[in-house]
C-alpha positions in Angstrom: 72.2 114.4 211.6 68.3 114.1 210.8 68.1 110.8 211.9 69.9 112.2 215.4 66.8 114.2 215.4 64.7 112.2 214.8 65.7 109.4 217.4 65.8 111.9 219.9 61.9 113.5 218.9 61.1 109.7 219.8 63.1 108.9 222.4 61.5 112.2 224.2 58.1 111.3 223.5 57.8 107.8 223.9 57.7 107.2 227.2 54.6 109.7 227.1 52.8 107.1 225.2 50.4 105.3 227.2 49.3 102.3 224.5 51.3 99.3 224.1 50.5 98.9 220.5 51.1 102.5 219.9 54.7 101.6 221.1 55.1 98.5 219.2 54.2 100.7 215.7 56.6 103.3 216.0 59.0 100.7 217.0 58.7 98.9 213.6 58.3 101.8 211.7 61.9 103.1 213.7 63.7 99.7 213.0 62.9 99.5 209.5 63.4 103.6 208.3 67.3 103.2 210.1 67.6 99.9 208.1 66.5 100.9 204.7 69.0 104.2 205.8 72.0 102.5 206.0 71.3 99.9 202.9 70.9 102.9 200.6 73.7 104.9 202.4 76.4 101.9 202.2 76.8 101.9 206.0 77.1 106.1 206.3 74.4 107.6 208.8 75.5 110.8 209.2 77.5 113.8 206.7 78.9 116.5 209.1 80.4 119.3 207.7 83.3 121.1 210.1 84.8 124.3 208.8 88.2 123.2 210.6 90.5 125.6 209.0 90.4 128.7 206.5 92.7 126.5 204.5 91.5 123.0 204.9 87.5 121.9 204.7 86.8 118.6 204.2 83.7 116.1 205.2 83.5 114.3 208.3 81.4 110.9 208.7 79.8 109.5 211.6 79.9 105.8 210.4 82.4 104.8 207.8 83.6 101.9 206.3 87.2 100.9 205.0 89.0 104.1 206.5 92.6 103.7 204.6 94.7 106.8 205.9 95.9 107.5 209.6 94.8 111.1 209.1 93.0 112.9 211.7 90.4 113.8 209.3 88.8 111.1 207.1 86.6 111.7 203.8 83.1 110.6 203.1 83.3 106.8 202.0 80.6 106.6 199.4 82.4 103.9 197.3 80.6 100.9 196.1 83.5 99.2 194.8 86.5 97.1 196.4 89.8 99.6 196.9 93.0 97.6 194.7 95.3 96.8 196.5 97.7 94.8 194.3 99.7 97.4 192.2 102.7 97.4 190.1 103.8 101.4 189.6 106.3 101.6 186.6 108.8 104.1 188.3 110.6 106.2 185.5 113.0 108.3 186.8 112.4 112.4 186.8 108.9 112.3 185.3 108.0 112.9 189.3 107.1 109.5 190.5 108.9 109.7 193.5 106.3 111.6 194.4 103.4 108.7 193.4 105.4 106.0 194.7 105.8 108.3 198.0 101.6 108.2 198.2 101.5 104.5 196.9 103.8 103.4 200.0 101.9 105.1 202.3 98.9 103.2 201.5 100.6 100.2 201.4 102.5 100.6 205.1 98.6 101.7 206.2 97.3 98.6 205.1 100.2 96.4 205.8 100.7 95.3 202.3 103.9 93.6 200.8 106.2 95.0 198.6 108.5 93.8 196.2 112.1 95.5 197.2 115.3 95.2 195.1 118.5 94.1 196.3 120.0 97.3 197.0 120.1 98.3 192.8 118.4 102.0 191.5 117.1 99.8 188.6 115.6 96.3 188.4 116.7 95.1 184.7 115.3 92.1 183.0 114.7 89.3 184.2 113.0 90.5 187.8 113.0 87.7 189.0 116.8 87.7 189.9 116.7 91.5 191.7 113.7 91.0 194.3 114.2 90.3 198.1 113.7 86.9 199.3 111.8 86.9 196.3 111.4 82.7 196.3 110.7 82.4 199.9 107.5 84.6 199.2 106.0 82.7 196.7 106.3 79.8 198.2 104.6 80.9 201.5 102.1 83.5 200.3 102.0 83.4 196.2 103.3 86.8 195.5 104.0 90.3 196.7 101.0 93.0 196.7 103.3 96.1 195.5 106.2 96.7 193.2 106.8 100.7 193.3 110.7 100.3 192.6 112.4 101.5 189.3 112.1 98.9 186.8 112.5 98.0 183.2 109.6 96.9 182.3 108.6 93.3 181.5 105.3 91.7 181.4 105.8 88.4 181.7 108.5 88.6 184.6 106.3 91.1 186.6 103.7 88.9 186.3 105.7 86.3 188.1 105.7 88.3 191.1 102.0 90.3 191.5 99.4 88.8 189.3 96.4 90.4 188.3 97.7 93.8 189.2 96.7 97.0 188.0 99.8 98.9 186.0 100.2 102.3 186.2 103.3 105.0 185.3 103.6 108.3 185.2 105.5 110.1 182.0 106.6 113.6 181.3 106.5 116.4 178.4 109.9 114.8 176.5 111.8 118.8 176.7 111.2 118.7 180.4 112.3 115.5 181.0 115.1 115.7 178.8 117.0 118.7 180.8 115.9 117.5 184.0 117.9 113.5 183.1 120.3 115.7 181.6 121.9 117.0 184.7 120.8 114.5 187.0 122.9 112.2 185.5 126.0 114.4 184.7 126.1 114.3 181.1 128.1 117.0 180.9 130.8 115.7 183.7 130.5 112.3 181.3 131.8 114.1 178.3 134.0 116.4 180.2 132.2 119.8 179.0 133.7 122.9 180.6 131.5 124.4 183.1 132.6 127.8 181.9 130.3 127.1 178.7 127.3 128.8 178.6 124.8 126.2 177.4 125.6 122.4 178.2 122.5 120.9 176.5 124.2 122.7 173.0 127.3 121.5 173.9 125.9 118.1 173.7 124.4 117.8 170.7 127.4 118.9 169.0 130.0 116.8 170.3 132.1 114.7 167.5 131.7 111.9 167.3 128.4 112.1 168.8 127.3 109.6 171.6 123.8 109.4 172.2 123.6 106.9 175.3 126.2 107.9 178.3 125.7 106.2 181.7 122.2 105.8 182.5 121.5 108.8 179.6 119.5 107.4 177.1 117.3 108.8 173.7 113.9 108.0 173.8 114.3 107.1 177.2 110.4 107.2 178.8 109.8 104.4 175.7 113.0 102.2 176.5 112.0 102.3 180.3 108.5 100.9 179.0 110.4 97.9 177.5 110.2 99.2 174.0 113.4 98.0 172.0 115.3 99.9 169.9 114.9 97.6 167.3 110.5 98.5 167.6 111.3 101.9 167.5 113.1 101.9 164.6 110.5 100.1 162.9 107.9 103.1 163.5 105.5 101.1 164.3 103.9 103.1 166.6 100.1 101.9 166.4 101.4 98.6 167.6 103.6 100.2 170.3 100.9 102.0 171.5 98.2 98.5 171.4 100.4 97.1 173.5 101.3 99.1 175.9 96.8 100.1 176.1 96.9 96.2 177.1 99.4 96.2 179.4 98.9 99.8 181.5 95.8 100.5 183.5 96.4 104.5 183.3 99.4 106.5 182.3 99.5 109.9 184.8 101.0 112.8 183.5 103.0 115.0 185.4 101.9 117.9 183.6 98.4 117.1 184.9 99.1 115.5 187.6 96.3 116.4 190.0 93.9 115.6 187.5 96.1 112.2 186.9 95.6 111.5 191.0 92.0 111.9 191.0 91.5 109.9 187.7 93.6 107.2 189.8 91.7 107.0 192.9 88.7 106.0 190.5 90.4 103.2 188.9 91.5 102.2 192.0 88.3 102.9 194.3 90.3 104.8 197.0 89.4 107.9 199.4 90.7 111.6 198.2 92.7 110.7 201.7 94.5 108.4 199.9 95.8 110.0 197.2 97.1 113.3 199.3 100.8 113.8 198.4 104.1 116.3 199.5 106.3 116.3 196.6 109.5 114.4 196.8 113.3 115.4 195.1 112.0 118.7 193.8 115.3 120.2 192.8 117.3 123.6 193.6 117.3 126.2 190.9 120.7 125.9 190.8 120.7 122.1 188.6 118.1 124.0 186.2 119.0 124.7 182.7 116.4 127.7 182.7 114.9 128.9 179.5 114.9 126.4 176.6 115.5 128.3 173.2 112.9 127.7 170.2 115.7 126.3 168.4 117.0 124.2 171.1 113.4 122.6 172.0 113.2 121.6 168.3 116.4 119.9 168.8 115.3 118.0 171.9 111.9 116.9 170.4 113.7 116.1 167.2 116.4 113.5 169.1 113.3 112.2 171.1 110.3 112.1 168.6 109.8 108.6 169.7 109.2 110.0 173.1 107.4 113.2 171.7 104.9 110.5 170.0 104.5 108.7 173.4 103.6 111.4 175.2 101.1 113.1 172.9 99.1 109.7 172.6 98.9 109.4 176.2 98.2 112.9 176.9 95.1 112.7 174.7 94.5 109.7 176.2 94.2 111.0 179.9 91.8 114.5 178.6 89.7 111.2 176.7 88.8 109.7 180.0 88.3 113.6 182.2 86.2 114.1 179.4 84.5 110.8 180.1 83.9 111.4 183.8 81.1 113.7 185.9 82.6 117.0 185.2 80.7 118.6 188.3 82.3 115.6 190.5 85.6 115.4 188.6 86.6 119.3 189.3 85.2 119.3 192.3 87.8 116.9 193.7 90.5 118.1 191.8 89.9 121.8 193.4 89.6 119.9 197.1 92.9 117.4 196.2 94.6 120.6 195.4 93.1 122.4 199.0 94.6 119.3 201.1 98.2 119.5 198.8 98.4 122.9 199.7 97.2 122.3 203.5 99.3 119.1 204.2 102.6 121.1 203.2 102.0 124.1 205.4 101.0 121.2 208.0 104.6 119.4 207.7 106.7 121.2 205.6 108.6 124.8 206.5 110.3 126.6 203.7 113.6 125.0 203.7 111.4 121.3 202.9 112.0 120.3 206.4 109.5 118.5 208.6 107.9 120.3 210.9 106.0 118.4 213.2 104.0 120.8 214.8 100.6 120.3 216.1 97.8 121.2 213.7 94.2 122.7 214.5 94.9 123.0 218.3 92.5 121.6 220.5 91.0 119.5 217.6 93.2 117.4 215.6 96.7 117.4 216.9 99.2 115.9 214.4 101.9 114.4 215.8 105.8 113.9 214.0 104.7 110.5 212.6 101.8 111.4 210.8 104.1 114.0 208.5 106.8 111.5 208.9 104.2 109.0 206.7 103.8 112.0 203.9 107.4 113.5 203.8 109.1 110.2 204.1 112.3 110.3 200.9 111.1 107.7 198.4 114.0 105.3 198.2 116.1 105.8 201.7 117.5 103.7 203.7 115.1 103.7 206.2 112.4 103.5 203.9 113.8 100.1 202.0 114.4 98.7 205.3 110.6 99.3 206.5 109.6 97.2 203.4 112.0 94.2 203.8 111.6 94.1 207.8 107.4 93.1 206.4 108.9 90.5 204.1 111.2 89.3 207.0 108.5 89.1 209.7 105.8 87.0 206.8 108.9 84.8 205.9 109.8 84.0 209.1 106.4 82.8 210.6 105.9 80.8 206.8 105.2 77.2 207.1 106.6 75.7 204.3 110.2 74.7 204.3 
């Protein structure tokens, strides 16, 4: 905005000036002030700050550089890094990572990335190699895919296979919560034919003779197992060297218990715009497939049955406050507060009370949104028409390879 001003102030006066050489100065002295501006600013020249909403305030830039969002509004690049774009997200189911993978494939349909897409399976078990879509022909035309955000069971060496030199990332969740929430999304009780007249399922569970700990995709310790921990390490209890590995092979672990702190760590690691990392969440369920209040008793049981999980998450949970500790508190908790302004702003935007799109315009007269734009943010992680975005890009790179 100075710098507007400051053009102007010259280009008023100039022509006033009557001396060549006076010209020729303040030309020089203009060329090289806007040039030593925009080395120092990265390529910004102007912050403008628009009020455009009681509910949403964000920066606007004159000149940016690597805009990564379609969003009317775009945040102040000041990065001096290159933004990752080759990512494997470790998708364990109900710890809320439909709701990262959601914000990952956005970015990835924005920047017309590759993804690695299953065959139609929930979850890709070992090897990977055998459960990814024209996985082969890929490789051989372009080397590997850029994204993998599908549920896996995780193994190093065969996701290695597929995107190299990735950054790794999952998400985990307090063992209890988890543990009711798996509970009835996979039917345990339906499995082992408990009445519904009886009052508490969970209890029902744990005291079933002969007692069955795995049933369908119902596992113990199941967070660690995803990870590609084997029973057999567990057992062992051998948990420094569980935890050494997994440091080497994970980039961050988010934690859906902090999860807007988790995003904001994440868009550090991975040099992207608070645009970026803007999310609705996805497969929130009804209050009707909730247990509702866990008894003292009954939480002891859980975290009991799943210390191996309990140990997992308190490592990692200490591990996440290590690195907020680590960071610029005043910048850190400044974008957490504004990450949690555009949550709240992008769901009143495209999301009504009953969690369908709206698709009405927002900020009339400014920054109309149309159905698309909330269509990128509210699309279901895992639909049809989601899996069939990803393996029509695969198609289209397949079909113009070279290499027969």
């Amino acid at each position: 905005m100075y710098i507007a001003y400051f053009v102007y102030f010259l280009r008023r006066y100039f022509l006033t000036m009557n001396y060549w050489k006076t010209k020729l100065v303040v030309c020089l002295v203009l060329g090289i002030s806007i040039g030593y501006i925009v080395f120092m600013t990265n390529g910004e020249l102007s912050r403008i700050y628009i009020d455009m909403a009681p509910t949403l305030r964000t920066y606007m830039v004159g000149v940016t550089r690597n805009s990564s969002s379609n969003s009317p509004y775009k945040a102040v690049t000041t990065r001096h890094c290159k933004p990752v774009q080759r990512i494997v997200y470790l998708k364990i189911p109900k710890t809320g990572s439909g709701t990262t993978t959601s914000l990952l494939d956005r970015y990835g349909f924005v920047h017309n990335l590759t993804f690695a897409v299953p065959k139609g399976i929930p979850t890709i078990l070992p090897p990977l190699s055998k459960h990814t879509y024209k996985f082969d022909a890929m490789i051989r035309c372009y080397g590997q895919f850029d994204m993998l955000t599908n549920h896996v069971i995780y193994q190093r060496e065969e996701v290695d296979k597929i995107i190299p030199n990735a950054v790794h990332i999952t998400t985990l969740r307090q063992p209890v919560s988890h543990f009711e929430s798996l509970f009835f999304q996979t039917k345990v009780a339906d499995h082992l034919s408990i009445p519904a007249e009886v009052d508490d399922p969970i209890e029902a569970f744990f005291k079933q003779t002969p007692f069955k700990a795995d049933i369908g995709e119902f596992r113990q310790n199941y967070q660690l197992r995803y990870l590609g921990i084997k029973d057999s390490e567990i057992k062992d209890n051998d948990f420094a060297r569980i935890f050494q590995k997994l440091d080497s092979d994970f980039h961050l672990f988010i934690i859906m218990e902090y999860y807007l702190e988790s995003l904001v760590l994440l868009k550090y690691l991975l040099c992207w715009e608070i645009d970026d990392i803007v999310y609705v969440p996805q497969h929130v369920r009804i209050n009707s497939n909730r247990h509702g209040e866990i008894s003292e008793s009954l939480r002891t049981t859980i975290e009991s049955y799943n210390f191996a999980d309990m140990k997992l998450y308190d490592y990692y949970n200490r591990t996440l406050w290590s690195r907020i500790e680590a960071a610029d508190q005043d910048r850190f908790w400044r974008e957490v507060r504004e990450l949690r302004e555009r949550v709240a702003s992008i769901q009143k935007i495209c999301v009504n009370s009953t969690g369908v799109l709206n698709g009405r315009k927002w900020i009339e007269n400014y920054a109309p949104i149309d159905k698309q734009y909330c269509n990128d943010y509210v699309r279901q992680v895992g639909t049809d028409g989601n899996i069939k975005l990803k393996k029509e890009r695969i198609d289209e790179l397949v079909k113009n390879c070279k290499i027969k």
